[in-house]
C-alpha positions, 0 to 999 in steps of 0.5 A: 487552494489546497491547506498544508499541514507539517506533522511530526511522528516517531518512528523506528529507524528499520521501519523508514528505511524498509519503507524507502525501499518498498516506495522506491524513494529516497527520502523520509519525506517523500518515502511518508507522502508515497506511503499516505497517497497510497493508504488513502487512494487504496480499495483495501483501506476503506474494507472492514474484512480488508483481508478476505477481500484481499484474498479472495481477489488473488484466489480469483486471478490464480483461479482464472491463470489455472482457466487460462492455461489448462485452456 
């Protein structure tokens, strides 16, 4: 059986409604629940170098759509 844990923060209220949007949700709650599940299920999170990895992924798919239609 899982444990459930409430937990409270302050936050600004343009950083809640920014992040509704990019989650696509429309509540705080679920909006925060999206926002963790993701941070914590996400390959970027756990890479000290995050944004090299992160650019070398996107140089390697520009790299290959330039292959592909030279191609």
């Amino acid at each position: 059986m899982a444990k459930i844990m409430h937990v409270q923060t302050v936050l600004m209220v343009e950083d809640i409604e920014a992040l509704k949007q990019k989650t696509g949700e429309t509540s705080t709650k679920d909006a925060l629940a999206k926002a963790v599940q993701h941070y914590l299920e996400c390959e970027y999170t756990h890479v000290e170098n995050m944004w090299t990895k992160k650019l070398e992924k996107v140089v390697k798919k520009r790299s290959k759509e330039r292959t592909e239609e030279e191609g």
